[in-house]
TITI-581148 format. One record per residue (C-alpha): x, y, z; residue number from 0; residue in one letter. Coordinates in steps of 0.02 Angstrom, whole numbers. Layout:
<c1: X | c2: Y | c3: Z | i: NUM | aa: A>
...
***
This chain:
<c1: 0 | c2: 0 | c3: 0 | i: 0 | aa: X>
<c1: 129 | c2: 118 | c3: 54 | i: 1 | aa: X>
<c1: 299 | c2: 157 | c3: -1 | i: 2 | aa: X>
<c1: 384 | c2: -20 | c3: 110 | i: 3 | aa: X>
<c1: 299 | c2: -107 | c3: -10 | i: 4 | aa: X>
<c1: 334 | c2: -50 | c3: -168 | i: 5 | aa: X>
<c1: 534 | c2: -33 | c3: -109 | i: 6 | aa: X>
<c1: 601 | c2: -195 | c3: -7 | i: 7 | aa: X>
<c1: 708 | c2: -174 | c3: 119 | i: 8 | aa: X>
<c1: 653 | c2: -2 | c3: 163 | i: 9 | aa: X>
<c1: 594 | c2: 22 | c3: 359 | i: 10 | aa: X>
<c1: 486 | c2: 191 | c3: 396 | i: 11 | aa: X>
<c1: 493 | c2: 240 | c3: 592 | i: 12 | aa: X>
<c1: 496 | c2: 413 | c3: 669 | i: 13 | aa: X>
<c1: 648 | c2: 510 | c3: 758 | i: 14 | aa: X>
<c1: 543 | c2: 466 | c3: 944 | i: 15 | aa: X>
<c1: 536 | c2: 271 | c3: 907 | i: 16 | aa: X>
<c1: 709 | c2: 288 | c3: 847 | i: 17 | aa: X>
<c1: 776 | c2: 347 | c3: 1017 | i: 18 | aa: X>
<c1: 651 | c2: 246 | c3: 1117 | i: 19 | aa: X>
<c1: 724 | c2: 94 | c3: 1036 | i: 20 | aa: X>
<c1: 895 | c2: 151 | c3: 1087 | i: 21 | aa: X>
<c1: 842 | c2: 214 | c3: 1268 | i: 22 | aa: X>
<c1: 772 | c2: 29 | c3: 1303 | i: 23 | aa: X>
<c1: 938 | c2: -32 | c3: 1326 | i: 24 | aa: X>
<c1: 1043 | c2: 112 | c3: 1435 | i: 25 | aa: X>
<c1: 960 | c2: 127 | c3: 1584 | i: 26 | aa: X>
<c1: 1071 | c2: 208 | c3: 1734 | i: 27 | aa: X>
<c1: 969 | c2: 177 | c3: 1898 | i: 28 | aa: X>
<c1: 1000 | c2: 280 | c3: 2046 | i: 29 | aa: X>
<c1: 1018 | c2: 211 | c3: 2208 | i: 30 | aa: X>
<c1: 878 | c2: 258 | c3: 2335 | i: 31 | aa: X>
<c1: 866 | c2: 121 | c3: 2434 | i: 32 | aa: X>
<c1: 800 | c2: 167 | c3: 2601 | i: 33 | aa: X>
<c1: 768 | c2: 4 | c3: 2709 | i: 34 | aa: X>
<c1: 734 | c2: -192 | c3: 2683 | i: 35 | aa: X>
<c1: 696 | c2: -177 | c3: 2502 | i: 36 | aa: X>
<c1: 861 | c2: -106 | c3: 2458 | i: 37 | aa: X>
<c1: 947 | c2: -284 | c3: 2500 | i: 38 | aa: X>
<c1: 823 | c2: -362 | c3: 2361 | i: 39 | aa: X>
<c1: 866 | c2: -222 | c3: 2243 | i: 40 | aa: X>
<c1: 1077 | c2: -247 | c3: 2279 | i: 41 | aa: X>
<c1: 1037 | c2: -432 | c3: 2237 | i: 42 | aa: X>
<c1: 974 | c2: -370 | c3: 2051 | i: 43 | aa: X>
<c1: 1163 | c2: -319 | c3: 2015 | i: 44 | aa: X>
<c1: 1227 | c2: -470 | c3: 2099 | i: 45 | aa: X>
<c1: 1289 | c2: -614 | c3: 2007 | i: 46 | aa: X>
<c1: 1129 | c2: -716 | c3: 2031 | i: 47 | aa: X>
<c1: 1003 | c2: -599 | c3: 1936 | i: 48 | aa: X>
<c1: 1156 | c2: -516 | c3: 1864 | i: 49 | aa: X>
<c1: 1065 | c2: -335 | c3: 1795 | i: 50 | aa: X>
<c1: 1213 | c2: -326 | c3: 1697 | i: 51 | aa: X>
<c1: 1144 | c2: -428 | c3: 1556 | i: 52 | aa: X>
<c1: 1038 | c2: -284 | c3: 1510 | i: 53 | aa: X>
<c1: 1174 | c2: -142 | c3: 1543 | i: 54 | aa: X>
<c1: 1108 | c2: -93 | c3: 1722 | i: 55 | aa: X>
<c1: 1252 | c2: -158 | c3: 1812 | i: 56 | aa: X>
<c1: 1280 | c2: 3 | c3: 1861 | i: 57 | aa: X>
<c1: 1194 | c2: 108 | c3: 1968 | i: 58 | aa: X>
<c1: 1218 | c2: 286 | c3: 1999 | i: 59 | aa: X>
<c1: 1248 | c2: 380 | c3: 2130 | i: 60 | aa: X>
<c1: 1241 | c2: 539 | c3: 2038 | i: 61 | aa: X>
<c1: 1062 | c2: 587 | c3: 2019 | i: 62 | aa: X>
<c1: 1134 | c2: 687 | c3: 1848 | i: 63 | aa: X>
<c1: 1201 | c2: 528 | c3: 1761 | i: 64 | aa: X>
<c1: 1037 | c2: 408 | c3: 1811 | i: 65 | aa: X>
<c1: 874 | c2: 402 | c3: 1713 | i: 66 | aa: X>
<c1: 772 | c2: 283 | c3: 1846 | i: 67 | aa: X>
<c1: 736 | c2: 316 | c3: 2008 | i: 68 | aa: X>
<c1: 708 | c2: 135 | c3: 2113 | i: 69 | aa: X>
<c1: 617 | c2: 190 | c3: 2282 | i: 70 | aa: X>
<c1: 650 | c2: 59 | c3: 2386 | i: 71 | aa: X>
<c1: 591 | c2: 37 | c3: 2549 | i: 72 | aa: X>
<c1: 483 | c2: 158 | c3: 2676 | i: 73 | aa: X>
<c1: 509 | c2: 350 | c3: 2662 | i: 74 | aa: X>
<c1: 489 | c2: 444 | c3: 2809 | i: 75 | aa: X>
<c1: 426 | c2: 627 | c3: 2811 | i: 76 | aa: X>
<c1: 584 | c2: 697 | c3: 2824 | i: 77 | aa: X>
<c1: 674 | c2: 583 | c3: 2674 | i: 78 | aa: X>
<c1: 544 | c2: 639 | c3: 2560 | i: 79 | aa: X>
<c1: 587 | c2: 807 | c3: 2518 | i: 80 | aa: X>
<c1: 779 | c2: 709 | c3: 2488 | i: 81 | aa: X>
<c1: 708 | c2: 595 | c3: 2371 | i: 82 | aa: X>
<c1: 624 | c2: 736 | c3: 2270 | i: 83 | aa: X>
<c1: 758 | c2: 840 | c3: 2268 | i: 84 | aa: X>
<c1: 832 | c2: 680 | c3: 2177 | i: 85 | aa: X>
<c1: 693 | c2: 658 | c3: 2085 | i: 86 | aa: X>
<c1: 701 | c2: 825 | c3: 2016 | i: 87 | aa: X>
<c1: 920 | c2: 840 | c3: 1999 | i: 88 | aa: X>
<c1: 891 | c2: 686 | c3: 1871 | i: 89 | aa: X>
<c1: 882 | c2: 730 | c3: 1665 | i: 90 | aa: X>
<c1: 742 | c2: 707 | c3: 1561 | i: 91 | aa: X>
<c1: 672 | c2: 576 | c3: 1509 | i: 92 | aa: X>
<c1: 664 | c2: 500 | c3: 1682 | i: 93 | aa: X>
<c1: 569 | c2: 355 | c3: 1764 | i: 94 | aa: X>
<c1: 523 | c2: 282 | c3: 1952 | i: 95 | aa: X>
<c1: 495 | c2: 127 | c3: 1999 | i: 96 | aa: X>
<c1: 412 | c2: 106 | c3: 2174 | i: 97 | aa: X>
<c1: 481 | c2: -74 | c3: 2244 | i: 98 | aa: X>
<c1: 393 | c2: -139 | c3: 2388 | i: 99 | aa: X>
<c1: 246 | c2: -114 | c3: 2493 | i: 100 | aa: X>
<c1: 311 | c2: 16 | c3: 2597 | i: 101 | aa: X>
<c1: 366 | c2: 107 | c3: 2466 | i: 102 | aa: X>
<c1: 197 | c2: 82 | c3: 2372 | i: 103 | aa: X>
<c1: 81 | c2: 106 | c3: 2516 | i: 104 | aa: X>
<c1: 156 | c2: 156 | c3: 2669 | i: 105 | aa: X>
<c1: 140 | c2: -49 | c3: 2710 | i: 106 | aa: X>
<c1: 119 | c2: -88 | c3: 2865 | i: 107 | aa: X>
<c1: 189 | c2: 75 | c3: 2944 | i: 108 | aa: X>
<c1: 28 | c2: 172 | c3: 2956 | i: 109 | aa: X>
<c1: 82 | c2: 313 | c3: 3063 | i: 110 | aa: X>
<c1: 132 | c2: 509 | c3: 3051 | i: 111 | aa: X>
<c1: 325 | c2: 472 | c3: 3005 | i: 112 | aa: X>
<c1: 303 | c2: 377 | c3: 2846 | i: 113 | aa: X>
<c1: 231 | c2: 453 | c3: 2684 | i: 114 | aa: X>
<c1: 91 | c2: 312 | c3: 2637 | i: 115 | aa: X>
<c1: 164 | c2: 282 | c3: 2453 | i: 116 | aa: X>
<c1: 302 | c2: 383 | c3: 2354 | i: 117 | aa: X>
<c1: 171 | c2: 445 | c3: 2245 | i: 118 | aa: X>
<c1: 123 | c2: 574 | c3: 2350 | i: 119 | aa: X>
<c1: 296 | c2: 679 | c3: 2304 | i: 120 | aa: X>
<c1: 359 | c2: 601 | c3: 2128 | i: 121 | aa: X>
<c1: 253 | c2: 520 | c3: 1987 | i: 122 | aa: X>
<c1: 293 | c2: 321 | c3: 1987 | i: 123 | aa: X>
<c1: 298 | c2: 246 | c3: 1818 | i: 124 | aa: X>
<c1: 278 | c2: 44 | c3: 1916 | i: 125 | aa: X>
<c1: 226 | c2: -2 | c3: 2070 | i: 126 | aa: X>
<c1: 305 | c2: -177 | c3: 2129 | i: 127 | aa: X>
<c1: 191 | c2: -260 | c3: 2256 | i: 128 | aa: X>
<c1: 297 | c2: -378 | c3: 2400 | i: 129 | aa: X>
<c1: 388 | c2: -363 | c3: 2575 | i: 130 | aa: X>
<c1: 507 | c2: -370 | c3: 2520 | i: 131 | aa: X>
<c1: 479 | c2: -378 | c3: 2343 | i: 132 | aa: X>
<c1: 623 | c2: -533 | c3: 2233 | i: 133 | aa: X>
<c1: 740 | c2: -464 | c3: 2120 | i: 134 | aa: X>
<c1: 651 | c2: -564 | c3: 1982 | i: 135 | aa: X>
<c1: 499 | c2: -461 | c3: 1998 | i: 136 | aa: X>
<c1: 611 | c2: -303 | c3: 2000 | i: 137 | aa: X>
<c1: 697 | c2: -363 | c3: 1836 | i: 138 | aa: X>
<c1: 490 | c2: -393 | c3: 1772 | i: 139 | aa: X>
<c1: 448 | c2: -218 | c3: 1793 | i: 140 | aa: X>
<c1: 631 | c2: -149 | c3: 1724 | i: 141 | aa: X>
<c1: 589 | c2: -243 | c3: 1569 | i: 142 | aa: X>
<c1: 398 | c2: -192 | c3: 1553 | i: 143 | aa: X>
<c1: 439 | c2: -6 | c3: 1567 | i: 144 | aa: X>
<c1: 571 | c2: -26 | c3: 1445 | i: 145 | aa: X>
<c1: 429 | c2: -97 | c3: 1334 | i: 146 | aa: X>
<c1: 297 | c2: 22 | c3: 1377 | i: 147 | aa: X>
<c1: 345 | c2: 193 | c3: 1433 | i: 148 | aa: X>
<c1: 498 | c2: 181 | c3: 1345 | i: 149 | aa: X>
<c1: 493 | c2: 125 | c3: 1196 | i: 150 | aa: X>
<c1: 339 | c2: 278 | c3: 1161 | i: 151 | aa: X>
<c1: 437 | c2: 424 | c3: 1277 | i: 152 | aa: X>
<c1: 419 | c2: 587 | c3: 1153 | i: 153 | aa: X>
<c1: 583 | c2: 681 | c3: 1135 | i: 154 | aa: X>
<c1: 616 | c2: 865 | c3: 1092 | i: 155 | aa: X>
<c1: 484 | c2: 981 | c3: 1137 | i: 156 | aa: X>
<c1: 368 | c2: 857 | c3: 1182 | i: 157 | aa: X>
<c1: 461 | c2: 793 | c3: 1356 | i: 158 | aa: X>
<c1: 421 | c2: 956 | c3: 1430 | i: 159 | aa: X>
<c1: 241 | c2: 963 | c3: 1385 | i: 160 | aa: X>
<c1: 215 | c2: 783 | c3: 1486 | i: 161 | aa: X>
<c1: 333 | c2: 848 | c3: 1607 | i: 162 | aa: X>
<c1: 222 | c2: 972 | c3: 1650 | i: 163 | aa: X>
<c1: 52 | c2: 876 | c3: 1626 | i: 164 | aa: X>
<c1: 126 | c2: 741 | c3: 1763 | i: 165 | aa: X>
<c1: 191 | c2: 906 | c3: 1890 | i: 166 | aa: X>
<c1: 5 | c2: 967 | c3: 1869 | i: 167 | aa: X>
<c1: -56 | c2: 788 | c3: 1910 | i: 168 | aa: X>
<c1: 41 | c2: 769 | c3: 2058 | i: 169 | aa: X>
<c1: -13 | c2: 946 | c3: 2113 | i: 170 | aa: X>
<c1: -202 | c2: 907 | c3: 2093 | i: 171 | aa: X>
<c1: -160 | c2: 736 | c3: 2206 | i: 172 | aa: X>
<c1: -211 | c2: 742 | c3: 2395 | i: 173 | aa: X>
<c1: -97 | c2: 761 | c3: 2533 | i: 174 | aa: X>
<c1: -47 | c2: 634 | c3: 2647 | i: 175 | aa: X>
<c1: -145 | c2: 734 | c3: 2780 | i: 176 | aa: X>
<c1: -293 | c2: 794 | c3: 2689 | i: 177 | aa: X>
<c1: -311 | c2: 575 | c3: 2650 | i: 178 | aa: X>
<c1: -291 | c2: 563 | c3: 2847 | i: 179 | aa: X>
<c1: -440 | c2: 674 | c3: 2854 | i: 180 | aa: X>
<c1: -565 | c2: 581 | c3: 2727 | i: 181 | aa: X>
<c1: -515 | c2: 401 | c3: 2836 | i: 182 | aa: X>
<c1: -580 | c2: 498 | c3: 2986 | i: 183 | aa: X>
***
């Protein structure tokens, strides 16, 4: 129908699924790990899940040189500004993974000192579910963000545009204390 057909060997793509298919396979994590989960996440560079058979071996502890955030464990009310400030030192395009049910959900720490879910300050791309979640299911959600979110990220002008639609999102969401208030 179109010009592929009429001319084999010719492959049509755009400039963003270009670079997507390029991104899929050079992702830097940065090291957040703040409690039990970060032993499972160490594990995914060990030599038994071995991260570095994807090129994630290693992880940054520059928040400039990593493109994924992996919260691991609880965050307390006082990390959470730390982890934005992260969050927000890291270049576009960026992702977050949320690993474990602390992380997720607060868990089973439902008190005043622990933000109930890293969602409340960043935007999380994958929530893994577990206390402590396996390094298997960490590699599971590496690979189906590279897949998904990846693989269609926009480039040029278009990053800052759904940069700012996710800020405005996260804006808009309900704080920890106003969520206290609707439990009540």
């Amino acid at each position: 129908m179109g010009i592929e057909d009429k001319i084999p060997g010719v492959l049509l793509t755009t400039v963003e699924g270009v670079f997507g298919w390029l991104r899929q396979a050079s992702f830097w994590p940065a090291t957040m790990g703040l409690a039990c989960c970060a032993i499972e996440m160490m594990a995914f560079g060990a030599p038994r899940f071995d991260a570095g058979r994807w090129g994630q071996e290693v992880f940054r502890a520059s928040p400039r040189q990593a493109d994924l955030l992996i919260v691991s464990g609880r965050v307390s009310q006082k990390m959470a500004p730390v982890v934005r400030q992260v969050y927000d030192q890291m270049p576009e395009p960026k992702w977050v993974i949320s690993m474990g049910a602390c992380a997720s959900s607060g868990g089973i720490f439902n008190n005043y000192a622990v933000v109930q879910g890293c969602d409340h300050f960043v935007p999380v791309d994958i929530y893994i579910p577990g206390c402590p979640p396996r390094p298997d299911m960490l590699i599971d959600a590496v690979f189906k963000l590279k897949k998904g979110e990846v693989m269609r990220h926009p480039i040029g002008q278009h990053i800052g545009q759904q940069a700012e639609s996710t800020e405005a999102l996260i804006r808009e969401a309900p704080s920890t204390q106003e969520l206290k208030g609707l439990m009540r």
